[in-house]
C-alpha positions as CSV (number, residue, x, y, z in Angstrom):
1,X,0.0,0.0,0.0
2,X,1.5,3.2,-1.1
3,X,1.6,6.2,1.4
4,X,-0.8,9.1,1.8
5,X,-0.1,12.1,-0.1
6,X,1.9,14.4,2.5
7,X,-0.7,16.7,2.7
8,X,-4.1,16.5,4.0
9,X,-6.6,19.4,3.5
10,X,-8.8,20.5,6.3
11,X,-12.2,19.3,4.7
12,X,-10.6,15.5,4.0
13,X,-9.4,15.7,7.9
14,X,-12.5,16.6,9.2
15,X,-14.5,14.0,7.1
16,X,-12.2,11.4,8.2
17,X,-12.4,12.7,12.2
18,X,-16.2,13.0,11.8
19,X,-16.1,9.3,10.4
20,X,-14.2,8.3,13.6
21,X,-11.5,7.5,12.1
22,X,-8.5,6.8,14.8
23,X,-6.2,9.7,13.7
24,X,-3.3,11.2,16.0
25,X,-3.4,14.8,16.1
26,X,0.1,16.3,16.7
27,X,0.6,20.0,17.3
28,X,4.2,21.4,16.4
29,X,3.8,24.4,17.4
30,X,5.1,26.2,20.4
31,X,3.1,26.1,24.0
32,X,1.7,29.9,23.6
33,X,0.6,29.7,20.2
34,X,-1.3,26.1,21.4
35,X,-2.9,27.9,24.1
36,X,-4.1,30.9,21.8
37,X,-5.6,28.4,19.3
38,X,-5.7,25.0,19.3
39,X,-7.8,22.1,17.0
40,X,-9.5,19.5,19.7
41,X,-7.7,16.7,20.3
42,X,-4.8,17.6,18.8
43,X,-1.5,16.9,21.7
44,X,1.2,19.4,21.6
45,X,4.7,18.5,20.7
46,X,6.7,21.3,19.8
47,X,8.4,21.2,16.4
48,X,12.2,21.2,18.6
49,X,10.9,18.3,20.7
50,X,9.9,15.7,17.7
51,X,13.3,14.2,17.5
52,X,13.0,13.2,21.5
53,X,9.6,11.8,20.7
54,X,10.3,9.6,17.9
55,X,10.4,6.2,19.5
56,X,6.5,7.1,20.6
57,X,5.6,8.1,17.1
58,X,7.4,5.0,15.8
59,X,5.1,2.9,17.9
60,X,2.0,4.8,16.7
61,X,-0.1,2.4,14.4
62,X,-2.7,5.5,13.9
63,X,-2.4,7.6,11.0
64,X,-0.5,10.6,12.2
65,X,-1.5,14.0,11.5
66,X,1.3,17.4,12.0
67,X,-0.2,20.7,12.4
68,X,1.1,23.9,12.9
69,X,0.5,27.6,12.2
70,X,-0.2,27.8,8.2
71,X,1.2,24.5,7.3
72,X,5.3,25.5,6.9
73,X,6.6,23.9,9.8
74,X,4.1,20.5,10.2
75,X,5.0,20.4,6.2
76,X,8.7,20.0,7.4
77,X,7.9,17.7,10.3
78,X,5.9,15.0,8.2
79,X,9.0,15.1,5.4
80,X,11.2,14.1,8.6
81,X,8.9,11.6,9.9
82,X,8.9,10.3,6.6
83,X,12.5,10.1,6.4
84,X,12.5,8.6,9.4
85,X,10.4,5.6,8.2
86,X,6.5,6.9,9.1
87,X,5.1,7.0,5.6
88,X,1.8,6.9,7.3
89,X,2.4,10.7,8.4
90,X,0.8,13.7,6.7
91,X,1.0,17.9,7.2
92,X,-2.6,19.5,7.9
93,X,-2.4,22.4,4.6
94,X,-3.1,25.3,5.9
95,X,-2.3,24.5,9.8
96,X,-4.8,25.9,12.4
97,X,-5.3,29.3,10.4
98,X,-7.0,27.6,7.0
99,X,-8.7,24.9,9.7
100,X,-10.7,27.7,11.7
101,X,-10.8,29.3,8.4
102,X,-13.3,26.4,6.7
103,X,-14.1,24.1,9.4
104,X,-14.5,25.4,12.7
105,X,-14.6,28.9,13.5
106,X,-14.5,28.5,16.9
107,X,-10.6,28.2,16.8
108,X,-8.9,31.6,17.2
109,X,-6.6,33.2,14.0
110,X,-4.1,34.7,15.2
């Protein structure tokens, strides 16, 4: 089975979440911008902190999903996850910004 594109737009994300699919939801950015706005469910693990936590995401058998601000730095994170061996990774396009954008206005822009 081949692996997911490396982006995931908001609208597939959400269809998948609201068809309870078991998706991890990691937030790379850092701890104040998580506590300005933040995607439910998603577990914050800053972008400087992913190395650290590799052996965890190894032994993830969900899908992983990398969010950040506008999609520049999860984008980053999921190529090195991928490297790493975690083709089942992808980057949320758009990060938290295009989310509360066109799914759920609820979540602060900042």
């Amino acid at each position: 089975m081949s692996p997911p594109p490396l982006e995931i737009a908001p609208q597939e994300l959400k269809l998948r979440l609201d068809n309870g699919e078991p998706i991890r939801l990691v937030d790379v950015r850092e701890p104040f911008e998580h506590q300005q706005a933040r995607i439910p469910g998603a577990e914050l693990i800053p972008m400087r902190t992913i190395p650290g936590h590799l052996p965890d995401l190894r032994r993830e058998t969900r899908p992983l999903v990398v969010i950040c601000h506008h999609g520049v730095r999860s984008l980053q994170v999921a190529t090195w996850l991928r490297e790493q061996g975690l083709a089942h990774c992808q980057s949320l396009s758009g990060g938290t910004d295009q989310w509360s954008r066109e799914i759920d206005p609820a979540v602060p822009r900042y």
